[in-house]
PDB file of N, H, CA, C and O in Angstrom:
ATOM      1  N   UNK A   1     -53.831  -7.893  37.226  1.00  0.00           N
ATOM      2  CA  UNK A   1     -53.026  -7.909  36.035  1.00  0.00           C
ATOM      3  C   UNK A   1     -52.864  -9.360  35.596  1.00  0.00           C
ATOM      4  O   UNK A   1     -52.366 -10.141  36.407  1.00  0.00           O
ATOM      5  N   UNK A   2     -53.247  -9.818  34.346  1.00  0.00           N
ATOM      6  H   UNK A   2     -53.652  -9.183  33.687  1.00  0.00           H
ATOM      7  CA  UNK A   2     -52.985 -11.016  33.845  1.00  0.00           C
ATOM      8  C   UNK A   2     -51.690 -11.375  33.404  1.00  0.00           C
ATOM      9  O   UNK A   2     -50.956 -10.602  32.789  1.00  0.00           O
ATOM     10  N   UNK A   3     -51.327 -12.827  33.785  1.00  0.00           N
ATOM     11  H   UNK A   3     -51.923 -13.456  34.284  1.00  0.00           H
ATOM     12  CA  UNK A   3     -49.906 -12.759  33.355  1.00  0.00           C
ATOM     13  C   UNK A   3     -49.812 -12.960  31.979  1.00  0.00           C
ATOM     14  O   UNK A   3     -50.569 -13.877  31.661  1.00  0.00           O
ATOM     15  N   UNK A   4     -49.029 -12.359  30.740  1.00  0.00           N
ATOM     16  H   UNK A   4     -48.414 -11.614  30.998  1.00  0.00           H
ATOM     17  CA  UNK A   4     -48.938 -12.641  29.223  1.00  0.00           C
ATOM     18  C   UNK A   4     -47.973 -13.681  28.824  1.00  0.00           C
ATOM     19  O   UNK A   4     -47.670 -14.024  27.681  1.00  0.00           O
ATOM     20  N   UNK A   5     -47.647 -14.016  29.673  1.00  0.00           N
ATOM     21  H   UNK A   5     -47.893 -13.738  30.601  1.00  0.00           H
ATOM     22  CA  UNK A   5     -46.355 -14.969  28.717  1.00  0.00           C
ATOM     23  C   UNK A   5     -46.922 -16.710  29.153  1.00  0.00           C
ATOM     24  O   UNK A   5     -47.570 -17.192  30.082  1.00  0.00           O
ATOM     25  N   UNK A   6     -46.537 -17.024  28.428  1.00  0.00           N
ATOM     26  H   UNK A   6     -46.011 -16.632  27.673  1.00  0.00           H
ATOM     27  CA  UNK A   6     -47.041 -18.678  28.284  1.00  0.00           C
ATOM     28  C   UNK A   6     -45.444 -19.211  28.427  1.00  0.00           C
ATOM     29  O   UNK A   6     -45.486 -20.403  28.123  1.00  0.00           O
ATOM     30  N   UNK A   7     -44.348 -18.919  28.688  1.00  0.00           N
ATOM     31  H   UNK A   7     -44.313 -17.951  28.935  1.00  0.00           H
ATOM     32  CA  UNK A   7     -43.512 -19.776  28.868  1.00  0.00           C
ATOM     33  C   UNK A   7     -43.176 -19.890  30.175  1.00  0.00           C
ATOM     34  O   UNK A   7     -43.183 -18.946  30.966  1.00  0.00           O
ATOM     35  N   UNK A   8     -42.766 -21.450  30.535  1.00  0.00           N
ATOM     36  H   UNK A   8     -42.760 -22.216  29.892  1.00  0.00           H
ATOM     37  CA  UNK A   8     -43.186 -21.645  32.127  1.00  0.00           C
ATOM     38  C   UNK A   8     -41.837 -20.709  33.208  1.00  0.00           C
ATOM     39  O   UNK A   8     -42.247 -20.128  34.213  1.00  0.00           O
ATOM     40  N   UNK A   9     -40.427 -20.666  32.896  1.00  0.00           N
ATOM     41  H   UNK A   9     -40.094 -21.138  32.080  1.00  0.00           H
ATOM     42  CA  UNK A   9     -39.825 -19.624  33.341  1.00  0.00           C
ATOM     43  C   UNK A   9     -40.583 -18.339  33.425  1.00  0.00           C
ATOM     44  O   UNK A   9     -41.056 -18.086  34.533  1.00  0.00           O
ATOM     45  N   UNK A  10     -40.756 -17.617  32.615  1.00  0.00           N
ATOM     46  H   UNK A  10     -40.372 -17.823  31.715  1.00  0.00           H
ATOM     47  CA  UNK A  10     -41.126 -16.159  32.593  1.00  0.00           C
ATOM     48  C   UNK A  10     -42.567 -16.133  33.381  1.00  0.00           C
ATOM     49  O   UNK A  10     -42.594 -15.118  34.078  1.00  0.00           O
ATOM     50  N   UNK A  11     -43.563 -16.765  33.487  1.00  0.00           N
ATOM     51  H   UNK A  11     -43.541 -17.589  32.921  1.00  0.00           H
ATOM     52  CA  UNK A  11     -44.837 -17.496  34.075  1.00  0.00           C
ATOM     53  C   UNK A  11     -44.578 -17.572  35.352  1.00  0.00           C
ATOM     54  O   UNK A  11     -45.301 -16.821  36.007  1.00  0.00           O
ATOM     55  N   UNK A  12     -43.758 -18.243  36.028  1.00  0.00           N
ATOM     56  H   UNK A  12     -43.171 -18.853  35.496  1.00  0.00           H
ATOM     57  CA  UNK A  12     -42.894 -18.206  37.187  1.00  0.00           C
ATOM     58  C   UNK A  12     -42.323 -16.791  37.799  1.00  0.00           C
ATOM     59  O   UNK A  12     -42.213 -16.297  38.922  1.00  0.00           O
ATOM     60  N   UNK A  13     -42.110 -16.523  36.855  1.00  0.00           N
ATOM     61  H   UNK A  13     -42.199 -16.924  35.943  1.00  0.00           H
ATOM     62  CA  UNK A  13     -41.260 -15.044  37.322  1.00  0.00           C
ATOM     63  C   UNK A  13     -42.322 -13.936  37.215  1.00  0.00           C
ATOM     64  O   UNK A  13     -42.130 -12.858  37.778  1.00  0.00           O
ATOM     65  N   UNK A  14     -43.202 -14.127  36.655  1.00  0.00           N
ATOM     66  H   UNK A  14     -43.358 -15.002  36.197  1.00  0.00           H
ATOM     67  CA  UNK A  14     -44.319 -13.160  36.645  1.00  0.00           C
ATOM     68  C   UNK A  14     -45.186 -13.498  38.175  1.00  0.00           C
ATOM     69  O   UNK A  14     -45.964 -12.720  38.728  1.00  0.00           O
ATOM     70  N   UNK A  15     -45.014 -14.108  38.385  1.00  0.00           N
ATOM     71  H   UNK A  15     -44.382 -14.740  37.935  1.00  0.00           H
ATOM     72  CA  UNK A  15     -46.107 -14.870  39.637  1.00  0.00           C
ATOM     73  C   UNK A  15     -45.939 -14.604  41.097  1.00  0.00           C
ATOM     74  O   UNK A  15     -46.525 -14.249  42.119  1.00  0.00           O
ATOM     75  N   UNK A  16     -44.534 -15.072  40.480  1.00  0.00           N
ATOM     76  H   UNK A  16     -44.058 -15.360  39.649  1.00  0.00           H
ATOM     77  CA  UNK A  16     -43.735 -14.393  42.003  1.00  0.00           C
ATOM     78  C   UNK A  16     -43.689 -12.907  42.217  1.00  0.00           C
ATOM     79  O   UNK A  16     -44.217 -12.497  43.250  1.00  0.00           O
ATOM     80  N   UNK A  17     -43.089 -11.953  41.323  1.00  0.00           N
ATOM     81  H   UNK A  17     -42.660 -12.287  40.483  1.00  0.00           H
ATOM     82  CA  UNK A  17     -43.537 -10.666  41.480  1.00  0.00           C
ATOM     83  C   UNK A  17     -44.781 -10.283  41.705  1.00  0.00           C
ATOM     84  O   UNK A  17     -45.012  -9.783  42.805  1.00  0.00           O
ATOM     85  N   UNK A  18     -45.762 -10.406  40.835  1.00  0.00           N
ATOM     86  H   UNK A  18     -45.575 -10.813  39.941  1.00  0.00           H
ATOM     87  CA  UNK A  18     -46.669  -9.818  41.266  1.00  0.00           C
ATOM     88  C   UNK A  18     -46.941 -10.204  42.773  1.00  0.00           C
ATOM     89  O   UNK A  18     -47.111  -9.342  43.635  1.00  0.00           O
ATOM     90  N   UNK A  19     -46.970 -11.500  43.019  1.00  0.00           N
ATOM     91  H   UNK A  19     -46.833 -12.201  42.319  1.00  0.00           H
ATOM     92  CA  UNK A  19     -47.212 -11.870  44.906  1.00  0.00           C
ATOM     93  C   UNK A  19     -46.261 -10.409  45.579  1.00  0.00           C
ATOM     94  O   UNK A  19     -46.680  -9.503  46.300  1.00  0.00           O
ATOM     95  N   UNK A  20     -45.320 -10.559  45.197  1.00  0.00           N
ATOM     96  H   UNK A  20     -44.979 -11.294  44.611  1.00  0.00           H
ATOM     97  CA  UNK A  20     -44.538  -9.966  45.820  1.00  0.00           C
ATOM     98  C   UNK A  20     -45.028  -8.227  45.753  1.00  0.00           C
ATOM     99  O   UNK A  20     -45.040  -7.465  46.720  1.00  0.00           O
ATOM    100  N   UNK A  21     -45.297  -7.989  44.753  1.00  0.00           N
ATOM    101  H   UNK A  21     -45.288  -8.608  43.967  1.00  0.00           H
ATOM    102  CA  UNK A  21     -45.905  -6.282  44.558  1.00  0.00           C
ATOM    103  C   UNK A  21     -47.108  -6.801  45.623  1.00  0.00           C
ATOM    104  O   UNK A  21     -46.984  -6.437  46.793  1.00  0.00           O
ATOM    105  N   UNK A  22     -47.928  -7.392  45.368  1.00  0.00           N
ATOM    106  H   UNK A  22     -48.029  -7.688  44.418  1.00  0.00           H
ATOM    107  CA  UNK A  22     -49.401  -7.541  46.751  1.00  0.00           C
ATOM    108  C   UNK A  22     -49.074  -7.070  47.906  1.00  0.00           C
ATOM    109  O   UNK A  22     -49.775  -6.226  48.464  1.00  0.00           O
ATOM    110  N   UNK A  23     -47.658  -7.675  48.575  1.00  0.00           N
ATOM    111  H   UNK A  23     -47.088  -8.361  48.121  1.00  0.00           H
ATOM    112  CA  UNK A  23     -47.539  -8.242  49.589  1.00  0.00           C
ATOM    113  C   UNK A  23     -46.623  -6.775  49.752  1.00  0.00           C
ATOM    114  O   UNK A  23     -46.361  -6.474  50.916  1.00  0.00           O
ATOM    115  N   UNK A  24     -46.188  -5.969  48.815  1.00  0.00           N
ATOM    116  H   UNK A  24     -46.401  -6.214  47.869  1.00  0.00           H
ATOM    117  CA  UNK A  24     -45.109  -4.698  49.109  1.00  0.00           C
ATOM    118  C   UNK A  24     -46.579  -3.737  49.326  1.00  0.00           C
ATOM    119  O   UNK A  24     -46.767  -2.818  50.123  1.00  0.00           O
ATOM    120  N   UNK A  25     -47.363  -4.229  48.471  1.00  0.00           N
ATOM    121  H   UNK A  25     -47.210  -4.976  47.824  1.00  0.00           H
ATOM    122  CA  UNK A  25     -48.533  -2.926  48.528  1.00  0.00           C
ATOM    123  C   UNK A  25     -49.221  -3.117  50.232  1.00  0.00           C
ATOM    124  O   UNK A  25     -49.514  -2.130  50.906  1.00  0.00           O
ATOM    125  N   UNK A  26     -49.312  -3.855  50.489  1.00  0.00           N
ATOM    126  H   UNK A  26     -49.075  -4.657  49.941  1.00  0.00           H
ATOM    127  CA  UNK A  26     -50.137  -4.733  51.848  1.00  0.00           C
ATOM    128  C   UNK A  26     -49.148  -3.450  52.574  1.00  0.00           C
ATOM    129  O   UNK A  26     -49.378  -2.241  52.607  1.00  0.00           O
ATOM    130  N   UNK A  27     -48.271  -4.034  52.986  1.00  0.00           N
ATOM    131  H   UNK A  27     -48.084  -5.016  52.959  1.00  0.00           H
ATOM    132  CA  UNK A  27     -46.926  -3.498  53.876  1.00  0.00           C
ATOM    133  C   UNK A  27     -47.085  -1.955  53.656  1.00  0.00           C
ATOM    134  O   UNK A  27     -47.259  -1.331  54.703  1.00  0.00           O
ATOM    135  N   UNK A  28     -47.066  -1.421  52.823  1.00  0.00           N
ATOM    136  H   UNK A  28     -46.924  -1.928  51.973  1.00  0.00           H
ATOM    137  CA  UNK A  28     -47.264   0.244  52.428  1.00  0.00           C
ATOM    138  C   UNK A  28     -48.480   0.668  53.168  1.00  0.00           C
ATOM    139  O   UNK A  28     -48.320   1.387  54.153  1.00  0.00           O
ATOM    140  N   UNK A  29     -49.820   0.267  52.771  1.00  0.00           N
ATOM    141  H   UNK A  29     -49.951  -0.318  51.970  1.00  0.00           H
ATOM    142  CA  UNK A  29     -50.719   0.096  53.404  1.00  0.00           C
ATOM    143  C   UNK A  29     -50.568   0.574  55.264  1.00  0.00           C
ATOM    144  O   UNK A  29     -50.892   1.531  55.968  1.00  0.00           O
ATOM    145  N   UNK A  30     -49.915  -0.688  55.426  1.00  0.00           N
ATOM    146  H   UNK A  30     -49.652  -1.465  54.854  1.00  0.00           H
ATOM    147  CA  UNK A  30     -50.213  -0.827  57.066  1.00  0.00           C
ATOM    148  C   UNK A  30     -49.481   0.387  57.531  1.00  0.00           C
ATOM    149  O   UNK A  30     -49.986   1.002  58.470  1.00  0.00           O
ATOM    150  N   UNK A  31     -48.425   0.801  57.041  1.00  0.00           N
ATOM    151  H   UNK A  31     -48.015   0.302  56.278  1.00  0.00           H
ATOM    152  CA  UNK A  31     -47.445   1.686  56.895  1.00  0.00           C
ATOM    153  C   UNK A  31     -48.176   2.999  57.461  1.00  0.00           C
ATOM    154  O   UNK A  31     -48.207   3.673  58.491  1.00  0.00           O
ATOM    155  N   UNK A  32     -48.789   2.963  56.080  1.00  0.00           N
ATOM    156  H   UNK A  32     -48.763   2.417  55.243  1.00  0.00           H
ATOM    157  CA  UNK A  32     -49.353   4.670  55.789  1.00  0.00           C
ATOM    158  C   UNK A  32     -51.161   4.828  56.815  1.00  0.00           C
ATOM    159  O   UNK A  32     -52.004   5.712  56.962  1.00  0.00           O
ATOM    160  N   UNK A  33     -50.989   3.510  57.251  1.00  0.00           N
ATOM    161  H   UNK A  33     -50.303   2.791  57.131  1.00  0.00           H
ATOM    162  CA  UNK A  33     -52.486   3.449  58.120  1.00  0.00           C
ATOM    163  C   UNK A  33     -52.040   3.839  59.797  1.00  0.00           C
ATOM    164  O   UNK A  33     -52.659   4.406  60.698  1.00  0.00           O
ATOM    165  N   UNK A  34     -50.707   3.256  59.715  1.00  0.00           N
ATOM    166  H   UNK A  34     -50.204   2.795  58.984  1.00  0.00           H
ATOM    167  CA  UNK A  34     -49.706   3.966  61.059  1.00  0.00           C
ATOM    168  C   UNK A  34     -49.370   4.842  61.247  1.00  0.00           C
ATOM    169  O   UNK A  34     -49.270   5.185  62.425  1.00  0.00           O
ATOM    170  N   UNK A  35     -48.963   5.800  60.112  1.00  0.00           N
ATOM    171  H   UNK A  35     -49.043   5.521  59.155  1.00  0.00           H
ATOM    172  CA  UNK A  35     -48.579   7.142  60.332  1.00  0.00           C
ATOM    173  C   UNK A  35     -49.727   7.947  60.429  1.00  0.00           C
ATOM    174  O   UNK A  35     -49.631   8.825  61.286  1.00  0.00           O
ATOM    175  N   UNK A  36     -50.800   7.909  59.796  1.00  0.00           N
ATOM    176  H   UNK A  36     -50.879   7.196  59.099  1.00  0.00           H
ATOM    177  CA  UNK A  36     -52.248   8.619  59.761  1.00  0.00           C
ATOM    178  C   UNK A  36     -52.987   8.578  61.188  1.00  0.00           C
ATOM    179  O   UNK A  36     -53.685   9.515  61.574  1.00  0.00           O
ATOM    180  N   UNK A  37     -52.721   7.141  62.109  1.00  0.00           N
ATOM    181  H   UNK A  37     -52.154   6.379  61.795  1.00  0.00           H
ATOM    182  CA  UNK A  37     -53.090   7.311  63.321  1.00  0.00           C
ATOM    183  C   UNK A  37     -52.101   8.149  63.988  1.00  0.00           C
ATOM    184  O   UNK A  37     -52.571   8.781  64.935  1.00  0.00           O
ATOM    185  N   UNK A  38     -51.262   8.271  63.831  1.00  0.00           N
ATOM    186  H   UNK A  38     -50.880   7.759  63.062  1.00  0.00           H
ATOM    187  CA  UNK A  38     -50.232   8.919  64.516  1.00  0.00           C
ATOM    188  C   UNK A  38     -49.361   8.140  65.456  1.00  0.00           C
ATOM    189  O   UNK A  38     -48.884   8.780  66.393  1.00  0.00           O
ATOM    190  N   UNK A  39     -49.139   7.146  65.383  1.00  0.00           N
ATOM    191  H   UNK A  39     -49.527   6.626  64.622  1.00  0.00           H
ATOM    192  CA  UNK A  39     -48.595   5.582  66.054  1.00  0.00           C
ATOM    193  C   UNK A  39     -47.001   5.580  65.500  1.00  0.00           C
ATOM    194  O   UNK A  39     -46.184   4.754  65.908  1.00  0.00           O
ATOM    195  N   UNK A  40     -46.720   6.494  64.636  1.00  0.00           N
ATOM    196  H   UNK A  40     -47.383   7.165  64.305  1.00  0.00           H
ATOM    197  CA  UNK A  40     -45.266   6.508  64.110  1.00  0.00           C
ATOM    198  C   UNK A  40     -45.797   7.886  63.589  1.00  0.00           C
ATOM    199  O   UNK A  40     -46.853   8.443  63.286  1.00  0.00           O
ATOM    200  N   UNK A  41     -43.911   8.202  63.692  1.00  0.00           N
ATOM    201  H   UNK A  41     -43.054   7.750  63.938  1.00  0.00           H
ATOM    202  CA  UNK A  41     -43.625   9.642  62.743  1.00  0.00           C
ATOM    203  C   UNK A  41     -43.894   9.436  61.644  1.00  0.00           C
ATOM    204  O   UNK A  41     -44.217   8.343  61.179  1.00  0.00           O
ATOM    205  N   UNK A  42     -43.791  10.560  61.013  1.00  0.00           N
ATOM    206  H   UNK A  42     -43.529  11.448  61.390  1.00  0.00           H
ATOM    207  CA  UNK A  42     -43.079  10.773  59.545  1.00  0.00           C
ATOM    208  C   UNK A  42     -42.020  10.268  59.159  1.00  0.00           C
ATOM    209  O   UNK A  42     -41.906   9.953  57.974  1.00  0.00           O
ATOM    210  N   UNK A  43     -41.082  10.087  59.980  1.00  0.00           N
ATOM    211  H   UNK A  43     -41.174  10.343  60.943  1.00  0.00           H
ATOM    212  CA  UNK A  43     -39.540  10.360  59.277  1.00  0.00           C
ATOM    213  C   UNK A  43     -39.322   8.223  59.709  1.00  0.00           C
ATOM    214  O   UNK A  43     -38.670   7.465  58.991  1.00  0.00           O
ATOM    215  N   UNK A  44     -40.152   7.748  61.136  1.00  0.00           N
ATOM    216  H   UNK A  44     -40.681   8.364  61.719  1.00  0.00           H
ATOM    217  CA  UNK A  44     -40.618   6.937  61.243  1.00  0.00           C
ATOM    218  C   UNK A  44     -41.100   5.554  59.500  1.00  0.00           C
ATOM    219  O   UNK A  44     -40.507   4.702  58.838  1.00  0.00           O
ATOM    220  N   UNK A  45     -42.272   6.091  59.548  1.00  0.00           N
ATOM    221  H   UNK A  45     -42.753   6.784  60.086  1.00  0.00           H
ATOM    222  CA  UNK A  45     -42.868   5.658  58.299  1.00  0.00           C
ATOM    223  C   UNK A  45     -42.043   5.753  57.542  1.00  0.00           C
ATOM    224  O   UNK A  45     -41.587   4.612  57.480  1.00  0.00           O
ATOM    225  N   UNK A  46     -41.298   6.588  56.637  1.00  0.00           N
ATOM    226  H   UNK A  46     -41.669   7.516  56.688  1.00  0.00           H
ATOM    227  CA  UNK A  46     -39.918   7.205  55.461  1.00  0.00           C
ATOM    228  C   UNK A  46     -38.659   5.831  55.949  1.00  0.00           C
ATOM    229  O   UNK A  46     -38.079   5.200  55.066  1.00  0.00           O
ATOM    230  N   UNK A  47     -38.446   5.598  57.218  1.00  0.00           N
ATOM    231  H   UNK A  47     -38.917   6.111  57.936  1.00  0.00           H
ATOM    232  CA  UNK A  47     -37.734   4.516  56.993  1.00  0.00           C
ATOM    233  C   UNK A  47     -38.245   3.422  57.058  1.00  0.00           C
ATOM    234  O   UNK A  47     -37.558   2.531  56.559  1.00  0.00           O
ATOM    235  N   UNK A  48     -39.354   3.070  57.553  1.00  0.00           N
ATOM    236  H   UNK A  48     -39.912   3.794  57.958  1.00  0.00           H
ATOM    237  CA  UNK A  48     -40.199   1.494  57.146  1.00  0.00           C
ATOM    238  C   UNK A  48     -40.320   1.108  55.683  1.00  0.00           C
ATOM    239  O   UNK A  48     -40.088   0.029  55.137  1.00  0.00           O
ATOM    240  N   UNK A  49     -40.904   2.706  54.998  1.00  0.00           N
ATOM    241  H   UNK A  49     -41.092   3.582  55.441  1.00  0.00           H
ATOM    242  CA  UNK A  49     -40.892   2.512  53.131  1.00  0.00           C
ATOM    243  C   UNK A  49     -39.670   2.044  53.132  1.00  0.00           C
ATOM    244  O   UNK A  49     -39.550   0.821  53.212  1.00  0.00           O
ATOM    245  N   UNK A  50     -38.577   2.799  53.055  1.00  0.00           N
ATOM    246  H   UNK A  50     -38.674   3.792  52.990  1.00  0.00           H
ATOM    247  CA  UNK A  50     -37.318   2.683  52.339  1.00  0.00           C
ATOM    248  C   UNK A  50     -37.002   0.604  52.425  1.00  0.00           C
ATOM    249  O   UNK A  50     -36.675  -0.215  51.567  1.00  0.00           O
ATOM    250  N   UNK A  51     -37.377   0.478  54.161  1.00  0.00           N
ATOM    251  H   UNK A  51     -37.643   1.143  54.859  1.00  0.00           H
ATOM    252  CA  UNK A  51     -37.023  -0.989  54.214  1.00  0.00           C
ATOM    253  C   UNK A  51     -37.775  -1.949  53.376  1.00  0.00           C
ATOM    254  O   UNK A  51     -37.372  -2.881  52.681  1.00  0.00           O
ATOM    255  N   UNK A  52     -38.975  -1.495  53.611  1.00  0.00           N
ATOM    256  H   UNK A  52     -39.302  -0.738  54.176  1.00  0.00           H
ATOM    257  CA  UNK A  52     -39.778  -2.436  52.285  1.00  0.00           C
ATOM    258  C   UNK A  52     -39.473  -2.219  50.803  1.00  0.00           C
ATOM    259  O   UNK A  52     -39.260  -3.220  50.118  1.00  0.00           O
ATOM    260  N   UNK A  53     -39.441  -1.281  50.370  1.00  0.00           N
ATOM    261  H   UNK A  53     -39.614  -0.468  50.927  1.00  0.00           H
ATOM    262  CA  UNK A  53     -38.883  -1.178  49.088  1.00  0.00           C
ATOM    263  C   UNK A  53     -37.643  -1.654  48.711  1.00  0.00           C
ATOM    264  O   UNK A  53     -37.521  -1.931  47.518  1.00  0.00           O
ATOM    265  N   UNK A  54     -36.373  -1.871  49.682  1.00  0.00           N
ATOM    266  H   UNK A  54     -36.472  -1.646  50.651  1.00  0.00           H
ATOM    267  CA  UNK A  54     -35.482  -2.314  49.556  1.00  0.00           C
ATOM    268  C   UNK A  54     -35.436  -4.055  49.414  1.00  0.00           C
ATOM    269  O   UNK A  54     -34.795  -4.751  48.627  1.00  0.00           O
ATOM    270  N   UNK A  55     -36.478  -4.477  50.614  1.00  0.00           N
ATOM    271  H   UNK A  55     -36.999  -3.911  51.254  1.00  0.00           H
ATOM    272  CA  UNK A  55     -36.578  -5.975  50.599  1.00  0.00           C
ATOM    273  C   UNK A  55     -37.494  -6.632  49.213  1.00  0.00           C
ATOM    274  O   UNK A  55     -37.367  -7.828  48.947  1.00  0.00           O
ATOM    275  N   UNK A  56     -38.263  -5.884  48.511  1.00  0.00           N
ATOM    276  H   UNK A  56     -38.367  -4.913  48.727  1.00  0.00           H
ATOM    277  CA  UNK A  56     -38.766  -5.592  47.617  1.00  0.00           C
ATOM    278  C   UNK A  56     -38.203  -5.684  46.580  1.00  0.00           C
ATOM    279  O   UNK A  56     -38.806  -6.538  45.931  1.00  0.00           O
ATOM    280  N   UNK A  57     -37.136  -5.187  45.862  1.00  0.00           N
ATOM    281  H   UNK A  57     -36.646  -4.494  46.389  1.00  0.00           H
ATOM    282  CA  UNK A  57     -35.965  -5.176  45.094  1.00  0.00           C
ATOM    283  C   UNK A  57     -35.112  -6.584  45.388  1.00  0.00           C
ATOM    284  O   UNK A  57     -34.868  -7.245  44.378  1.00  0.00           O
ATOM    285  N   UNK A  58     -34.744  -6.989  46.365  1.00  0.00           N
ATOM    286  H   UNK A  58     -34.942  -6.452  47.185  1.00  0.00           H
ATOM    287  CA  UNK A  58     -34.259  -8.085  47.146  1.00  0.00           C
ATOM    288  C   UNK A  58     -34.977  -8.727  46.322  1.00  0.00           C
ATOM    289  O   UNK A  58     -34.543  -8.825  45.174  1.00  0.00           O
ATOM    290  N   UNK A  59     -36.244  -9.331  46.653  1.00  0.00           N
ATOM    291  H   UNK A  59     -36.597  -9.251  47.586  1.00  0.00           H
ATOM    292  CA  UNK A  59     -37.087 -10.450  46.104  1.00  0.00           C
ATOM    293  C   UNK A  59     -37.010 -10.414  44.709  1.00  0.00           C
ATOM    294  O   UNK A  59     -36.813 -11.443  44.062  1.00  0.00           O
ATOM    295  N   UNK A  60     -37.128  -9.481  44.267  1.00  0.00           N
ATOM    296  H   UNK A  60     -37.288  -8.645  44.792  1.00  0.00           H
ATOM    297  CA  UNK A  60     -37.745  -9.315  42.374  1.00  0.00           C
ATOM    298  C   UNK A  60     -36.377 -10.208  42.268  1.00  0.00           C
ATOM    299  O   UNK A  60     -36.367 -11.357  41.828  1.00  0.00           O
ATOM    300  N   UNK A  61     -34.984  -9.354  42.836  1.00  0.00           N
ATOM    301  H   UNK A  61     -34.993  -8.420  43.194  1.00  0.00           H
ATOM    302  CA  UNK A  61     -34.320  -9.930  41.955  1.00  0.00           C
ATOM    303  C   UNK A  61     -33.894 -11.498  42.601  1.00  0.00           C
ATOM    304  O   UNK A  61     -33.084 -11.902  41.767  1.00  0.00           O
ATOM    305  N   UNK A  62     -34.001 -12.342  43.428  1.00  0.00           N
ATOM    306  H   UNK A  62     -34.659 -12.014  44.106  1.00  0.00           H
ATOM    307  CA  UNK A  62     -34.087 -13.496  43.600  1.00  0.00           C
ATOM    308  C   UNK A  62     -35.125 -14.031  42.667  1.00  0.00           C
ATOM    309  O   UNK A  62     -35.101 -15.029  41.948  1.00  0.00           O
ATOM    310  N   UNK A  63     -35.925 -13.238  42.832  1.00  0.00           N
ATOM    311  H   UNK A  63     -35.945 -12.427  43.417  1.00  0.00           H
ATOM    312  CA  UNK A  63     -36.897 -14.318  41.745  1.00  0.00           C
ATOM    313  C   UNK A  63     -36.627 -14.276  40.069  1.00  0.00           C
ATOM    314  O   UNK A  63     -37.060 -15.021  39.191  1.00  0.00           O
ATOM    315  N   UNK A  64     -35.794 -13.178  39.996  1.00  0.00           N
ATOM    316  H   UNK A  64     -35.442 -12.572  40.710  1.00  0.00           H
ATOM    317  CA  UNK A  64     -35.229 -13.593  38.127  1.00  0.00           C
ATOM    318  C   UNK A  64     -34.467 -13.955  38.228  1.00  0.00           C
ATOM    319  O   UNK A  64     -33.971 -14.443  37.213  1.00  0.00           O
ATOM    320  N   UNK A  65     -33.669 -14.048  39.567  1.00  0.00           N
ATOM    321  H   UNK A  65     -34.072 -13.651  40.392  1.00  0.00           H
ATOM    322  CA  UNK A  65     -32.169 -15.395  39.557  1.00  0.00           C
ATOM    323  C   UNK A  65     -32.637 -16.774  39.168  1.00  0.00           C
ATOM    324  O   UNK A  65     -32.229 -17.488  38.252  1.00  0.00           O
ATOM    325  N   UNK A  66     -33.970 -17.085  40.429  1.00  0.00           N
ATOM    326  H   UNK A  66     -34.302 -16.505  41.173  1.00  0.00           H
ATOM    327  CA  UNK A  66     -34.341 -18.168  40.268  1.00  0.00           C
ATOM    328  C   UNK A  66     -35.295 -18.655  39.286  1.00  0.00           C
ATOM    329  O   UNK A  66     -35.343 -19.884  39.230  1.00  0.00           O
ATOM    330  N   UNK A  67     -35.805 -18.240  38.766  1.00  0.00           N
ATOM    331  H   UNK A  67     -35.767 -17.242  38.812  1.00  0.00           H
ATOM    332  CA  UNK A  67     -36.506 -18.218  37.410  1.00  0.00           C
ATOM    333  C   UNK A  67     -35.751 -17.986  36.054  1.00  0.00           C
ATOM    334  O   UNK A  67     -35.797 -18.757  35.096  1.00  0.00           O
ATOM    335  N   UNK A  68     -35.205 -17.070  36.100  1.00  0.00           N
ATOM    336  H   UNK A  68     -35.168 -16.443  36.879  1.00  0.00           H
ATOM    337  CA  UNK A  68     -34.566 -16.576  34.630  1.00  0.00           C
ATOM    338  C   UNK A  68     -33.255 -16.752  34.633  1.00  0.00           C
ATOM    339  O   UNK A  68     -32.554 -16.428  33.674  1.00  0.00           O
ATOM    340  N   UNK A  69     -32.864 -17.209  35.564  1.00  0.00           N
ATOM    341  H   UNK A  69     -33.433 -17.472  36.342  1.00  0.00           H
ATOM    342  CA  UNK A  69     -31.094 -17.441  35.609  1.00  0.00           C
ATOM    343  C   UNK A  69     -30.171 -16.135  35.326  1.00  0.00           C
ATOM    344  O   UNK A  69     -30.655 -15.445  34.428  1.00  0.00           O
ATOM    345  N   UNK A  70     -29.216 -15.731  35.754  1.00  0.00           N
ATOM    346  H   UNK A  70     -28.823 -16.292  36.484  1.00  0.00           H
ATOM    347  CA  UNK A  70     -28.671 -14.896  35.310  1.00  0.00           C
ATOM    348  C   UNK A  70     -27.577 -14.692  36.829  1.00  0.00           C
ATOM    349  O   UNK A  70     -27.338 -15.671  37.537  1.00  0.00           O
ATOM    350  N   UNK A  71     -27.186 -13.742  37.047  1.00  0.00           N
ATOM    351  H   UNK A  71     -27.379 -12.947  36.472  1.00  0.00           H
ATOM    352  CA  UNK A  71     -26.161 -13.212  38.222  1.00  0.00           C
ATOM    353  C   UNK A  71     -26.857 -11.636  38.920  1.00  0.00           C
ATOM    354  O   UNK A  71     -27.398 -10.649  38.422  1.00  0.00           O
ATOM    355  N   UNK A  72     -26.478 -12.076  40.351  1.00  0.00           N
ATOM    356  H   UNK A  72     -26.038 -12.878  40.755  1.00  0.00           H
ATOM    357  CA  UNK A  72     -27.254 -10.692  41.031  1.00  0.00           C
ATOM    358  C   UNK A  72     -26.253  -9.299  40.709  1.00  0.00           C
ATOM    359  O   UNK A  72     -26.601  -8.185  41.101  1.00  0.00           O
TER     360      UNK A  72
END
């Protein structure tokens, strides 16, 4: 995905997310490559997502604190 905005805040904040979606998709990945071996449950895996998706949310929004200013 190319980033569209040319202003260096929003540029910033685009950059970091997407790293950050890579790095949530990576983690899902290893996730769902664990439960398929059978190396973790189901219910196992269901709380690893939840933790990544949560730390996930975490980041985005540090990174429009720190980029776009605003309050968490």
């Amino acid at each position: 995905m190319q980033n569209p905005s040319t202003d260096e805040p929003h540029s910033a904040y685009y950059d970091a997310v997407s790293r950050a979606d890579a790095d949530l998709e990576a983690a899902l990945g290893h996730v769902r490559a664990e439960e398929d071996a059978h190396r973790i449950t189901t219910a196992e895996a269901a709380a690893e997502r939840i933790g990544l998706l949560e730390r996930h949310l975490e980041l985005c929004q540090q990174a429009r604190i720190a980029h776009l200013g605003g309050t968490p």
